[in-house]
N, C-alpha and C positions, 0 to 999 in steps of 0.2 A: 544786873538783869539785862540793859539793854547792851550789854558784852554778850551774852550769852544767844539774844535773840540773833544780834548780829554773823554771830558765827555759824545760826542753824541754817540761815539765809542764805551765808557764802557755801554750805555744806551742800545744800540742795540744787543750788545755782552750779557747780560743778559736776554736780551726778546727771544732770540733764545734759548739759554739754558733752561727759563723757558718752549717754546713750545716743544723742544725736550724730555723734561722731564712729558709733559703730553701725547705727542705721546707713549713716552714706558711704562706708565704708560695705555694708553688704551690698550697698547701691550700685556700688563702681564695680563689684566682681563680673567677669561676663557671665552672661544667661546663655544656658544648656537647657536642652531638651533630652530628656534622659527615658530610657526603657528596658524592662528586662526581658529578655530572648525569648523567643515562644518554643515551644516544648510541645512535639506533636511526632507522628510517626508519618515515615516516609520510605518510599522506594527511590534508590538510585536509577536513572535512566538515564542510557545511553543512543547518540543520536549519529545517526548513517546516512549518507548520500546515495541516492540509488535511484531508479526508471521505473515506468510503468509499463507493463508489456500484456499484451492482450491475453485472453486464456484460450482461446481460438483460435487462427488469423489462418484464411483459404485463399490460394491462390484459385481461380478460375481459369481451369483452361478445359478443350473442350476434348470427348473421347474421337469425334467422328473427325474427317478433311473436310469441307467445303466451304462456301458463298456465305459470309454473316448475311442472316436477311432482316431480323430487326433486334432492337434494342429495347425492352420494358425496363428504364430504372433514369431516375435522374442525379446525376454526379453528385457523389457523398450522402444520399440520403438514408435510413435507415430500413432495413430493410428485416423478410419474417423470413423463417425458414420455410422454404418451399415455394418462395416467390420465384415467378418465373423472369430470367437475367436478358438473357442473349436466346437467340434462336437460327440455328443453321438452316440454308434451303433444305424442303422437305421433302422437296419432288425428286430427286435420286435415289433417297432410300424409300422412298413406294414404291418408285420401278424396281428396288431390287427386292422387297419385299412380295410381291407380286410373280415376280420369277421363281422366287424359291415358294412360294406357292402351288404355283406351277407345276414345277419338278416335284413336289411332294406328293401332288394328285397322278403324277405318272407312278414315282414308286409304290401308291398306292395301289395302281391298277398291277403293277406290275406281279406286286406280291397276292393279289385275287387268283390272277391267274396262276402263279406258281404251289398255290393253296388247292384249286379245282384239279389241275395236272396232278399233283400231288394223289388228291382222292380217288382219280383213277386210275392211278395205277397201285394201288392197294389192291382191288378188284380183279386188275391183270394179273397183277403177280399173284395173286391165286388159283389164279387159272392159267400160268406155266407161258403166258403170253408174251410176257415181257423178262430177261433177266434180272436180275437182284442186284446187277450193273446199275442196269435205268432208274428202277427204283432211287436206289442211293442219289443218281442224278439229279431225281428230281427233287430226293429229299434236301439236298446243298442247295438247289435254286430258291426254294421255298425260304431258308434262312438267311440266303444272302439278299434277298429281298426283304424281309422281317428287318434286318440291319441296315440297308437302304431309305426304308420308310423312318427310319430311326435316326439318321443321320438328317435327313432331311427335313423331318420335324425341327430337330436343333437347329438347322440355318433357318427355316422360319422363326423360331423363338429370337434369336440372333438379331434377324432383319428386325422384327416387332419393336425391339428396345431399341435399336439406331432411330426406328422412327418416331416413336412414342413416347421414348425416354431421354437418349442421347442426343437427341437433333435438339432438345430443348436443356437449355443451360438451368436450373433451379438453384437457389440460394440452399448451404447446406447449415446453415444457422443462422441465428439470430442477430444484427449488428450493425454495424456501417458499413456502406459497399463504398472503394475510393471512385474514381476516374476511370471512364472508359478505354482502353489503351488499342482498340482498334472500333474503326469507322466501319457503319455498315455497306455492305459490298464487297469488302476486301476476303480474300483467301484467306482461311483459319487453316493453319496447321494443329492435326487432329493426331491422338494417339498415346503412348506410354513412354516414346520415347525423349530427351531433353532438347530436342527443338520443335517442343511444340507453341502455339502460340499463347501467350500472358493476354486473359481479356479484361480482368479486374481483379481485384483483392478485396473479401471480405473479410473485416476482424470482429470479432464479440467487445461489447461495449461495457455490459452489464451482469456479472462482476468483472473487476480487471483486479490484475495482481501489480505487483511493487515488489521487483527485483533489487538486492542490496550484498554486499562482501561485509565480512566483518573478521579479524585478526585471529590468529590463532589461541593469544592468551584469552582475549575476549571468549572466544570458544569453548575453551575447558574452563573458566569461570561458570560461563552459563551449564555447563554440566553437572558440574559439581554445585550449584545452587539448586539446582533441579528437584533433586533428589530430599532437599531441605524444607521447598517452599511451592507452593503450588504458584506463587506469584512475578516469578522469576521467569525470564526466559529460557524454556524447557528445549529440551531437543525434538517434543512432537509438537501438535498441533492447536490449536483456539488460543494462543499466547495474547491477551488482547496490548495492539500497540496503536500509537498514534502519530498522525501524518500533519505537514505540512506545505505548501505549495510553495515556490521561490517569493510570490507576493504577500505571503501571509507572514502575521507576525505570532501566530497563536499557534496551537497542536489539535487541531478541531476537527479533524478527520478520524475515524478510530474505525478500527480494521483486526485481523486476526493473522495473527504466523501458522501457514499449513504445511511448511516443507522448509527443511536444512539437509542442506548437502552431504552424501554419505563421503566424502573424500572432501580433501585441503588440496587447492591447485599448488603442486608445489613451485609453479614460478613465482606466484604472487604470497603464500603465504595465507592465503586466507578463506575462507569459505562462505560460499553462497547462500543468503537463505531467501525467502517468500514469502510475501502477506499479500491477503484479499480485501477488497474493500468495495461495499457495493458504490455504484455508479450510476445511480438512477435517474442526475439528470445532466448527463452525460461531460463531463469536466475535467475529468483525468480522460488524457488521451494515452495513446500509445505511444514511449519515446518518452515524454512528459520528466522532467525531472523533480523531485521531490527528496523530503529530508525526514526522515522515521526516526520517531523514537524510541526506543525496545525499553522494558525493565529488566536493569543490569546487578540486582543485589535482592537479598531478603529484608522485609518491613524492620524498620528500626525505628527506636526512638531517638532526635532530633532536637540541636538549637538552632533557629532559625532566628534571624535577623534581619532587616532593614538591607537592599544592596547598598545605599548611599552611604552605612556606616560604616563601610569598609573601606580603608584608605591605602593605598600602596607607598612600602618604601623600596624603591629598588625592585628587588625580585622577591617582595616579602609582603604580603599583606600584614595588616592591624586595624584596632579595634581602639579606641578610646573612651575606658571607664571610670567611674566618678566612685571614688569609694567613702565609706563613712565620714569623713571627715569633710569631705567633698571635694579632695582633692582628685586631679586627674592622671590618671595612669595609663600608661601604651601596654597594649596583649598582645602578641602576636598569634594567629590564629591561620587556620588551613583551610578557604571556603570551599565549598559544594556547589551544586547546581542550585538553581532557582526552582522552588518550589511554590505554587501561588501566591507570583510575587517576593518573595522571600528568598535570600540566602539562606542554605544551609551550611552552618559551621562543624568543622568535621574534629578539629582540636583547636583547643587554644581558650575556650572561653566557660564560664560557669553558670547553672541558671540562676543563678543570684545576680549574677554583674548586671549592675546599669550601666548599659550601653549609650555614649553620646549620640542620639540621630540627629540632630538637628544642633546648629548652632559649630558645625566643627572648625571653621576658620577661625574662632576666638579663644579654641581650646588647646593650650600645650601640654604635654607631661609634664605633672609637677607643681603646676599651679593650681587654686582652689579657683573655684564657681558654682555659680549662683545654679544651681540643678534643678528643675522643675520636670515632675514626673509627666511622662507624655499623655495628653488627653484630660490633666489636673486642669485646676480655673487660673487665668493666669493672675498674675498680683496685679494693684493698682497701680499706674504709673505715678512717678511724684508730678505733684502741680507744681506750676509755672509760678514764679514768685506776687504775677500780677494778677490771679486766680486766686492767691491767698491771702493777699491782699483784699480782694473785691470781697470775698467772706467775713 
């Protein structure tokens, strides 16, 4: 009997020892953080280097020659259509205005009398007074004075707008005016032809466009997506894309494609497109450089992962997953862009696999670990022999 007790003793006193020795042996495995890929749909987007360019931009120069006599605008500020700029002396074009006034009231008078002469010699010539010569004569004075007052009318409408219209510079849109490039006093060369004088530069602020190139394969990709997906970059117009500034770290600007280039420059290989974006409180300048990002494929469904769980060997990324057993296995995989936050993974991995995110410097292929699902409660840590003690 006390043979039998003794040996239940030693039976039991062994099976504790062996479970304590596999508890610290799950102890000692490293701890992983483990998760499996999120599964959602995504657009590929592709992203271009490109400028801002005004949809606007007037030079100012003026129709008339003379004297600038004053200046309404102060450097860079914004200006309405129809504000008045620059202003030419005005006293030239009233004297000439005036004159041809002048000269209008003469061919006026001139063609009365050619009118009255006229009527009577309707009267003569009926009464055998005069020949059918004179007549005719007078009837050619009567129209070349008709054509006189007609001509002269024109130079007065002429003079009216030199003084009215053109002697005064008015903004022809809406936008920023730069810098004054002549002083008032100085001579303005006036006219149509290429040396006339630059008084300033108006460009439109609000909306501005965003010039960009983009490859030729890239090109006939987006055509042929076109035709598939309403969500693709199309060959027409409202394509909605999104912008970013050289300081910014996010794509928070969003905008529309109104124009692709109907030819490929063939030095460059590539072609030009255009987006709009409103500009309401005035930030994108003209010249401005910025980085758009277009959508370059049709919605798909997607594994998306963690960046940091992505590890490079050489020219090859991987993936380190924990399989049933818990041991650790390398995938090699083909990643995508980031999607909030998120790699997407384009081949290589399954939506089953738990993915290592956390924990990857203790994990090799090959070896088993302690795996703990991401977002699980973590275990208890063991106590300290003098904690177990004080119990």
């Amino acid at each position: 009997m006390a043979a039998r007790l003794a040996a239940a003793l030693l039976a039991t006193a062994l099976a504790g020892c062996g479970q304590g020795q596999q508890q610290g042996a799950a102890q000692n495995l490293p701890a992983v953080t483990v998760a499996k890929p999120v599964q959602r749909t995504v657009v590929d987007q592709d992203e271009y280097v490109g400028r801002f360019v005004a949809v606007s931009s007037v030079d100012m120069r003026s129709r008339l020659s003379g004297y600038l006599a004053a200046i309404h605008f102060t450097d860079g500020q914004m200006v309405k259509k129809g504000d008045l700029l620059f202003t030419i002396d005005r006293r030239p074009f009233q004297i000439v205005l005036e004159q041809m006034r002048a000269n209008l009231a003469q061919a006026r008078a001139n063609l009365a009398f050619a009118k009255a002469d006229l009527e009577r010699g309707q009267s003569l010539l009926q009464n055998k007074t005069i020949t059918e010569q004179t007549y005719d004569q007078r009837t050619q004075a009567k129209t070349v004075a008709e054509a006189a007052v007609a001509a002269q009318e024109a130079m007065v409408h002429s003079a009216e707008l030199d003084l009215n219209e053109y002697s005064e510079l008015r903004s022809p849109i809406d936008g920023r005016i730069g810098d004054r490039r002549v002083s008032v006093g100085n001579l303005v060369t006036g006219g149509t032809s290429g040396n006339t004088t630059l008084l300033a530069t108006v460009v439109s602020v609000d909306p501005i466009r965003f010039e960009f190139t983009f490859d030729e394969q890239s090109y006939l990709r987006y055509a042929r997506f076109a035709s598939a997906s309403k969500e693709v970059a199309a060959l027409n117009g409202n394509v909605p894309v999104a912008l970013k500034l050289i300081d910014e770290k996010d794509f928070g600007h969003t905008g529309n494609i109104d124009f692709v280039d109907n030819a490929i420059n063939q030095s460059s290989g590539t072609v030009r497109g255009r987006a709009v974006f409103q500009n309401s409180d005035g930030v994108f300048t003209p010249g401005m450089f910025g980085r758009i990002r277009v959508p370059g494929s049709p919605p798909y469904l997607a594994l998306l992962v963690p960046d940091e769980a992505i590890a490079s060997e050489q020219a090859r990324k991987y993936v380190l997953v924990v399989d049933d057993g818990g041991v650790v296995r390398q995938k090699y995989v083909s990643p995508g862009q980031l999607d909030d936050g998120l790699r997407v993974i384009r081949d290589g991995l399954a939506a089953g696999d738990r993915v290592i995110v956390n924990g990857l410097m203790h994990a090799r292929p090959g070896i088993k670990v302690n795996a703990r699902e991401l977002n699980a409660p973590a275990s208890p840590a063991p106590k300290s022999g003098d904690e177990a003690r004080a119990q």
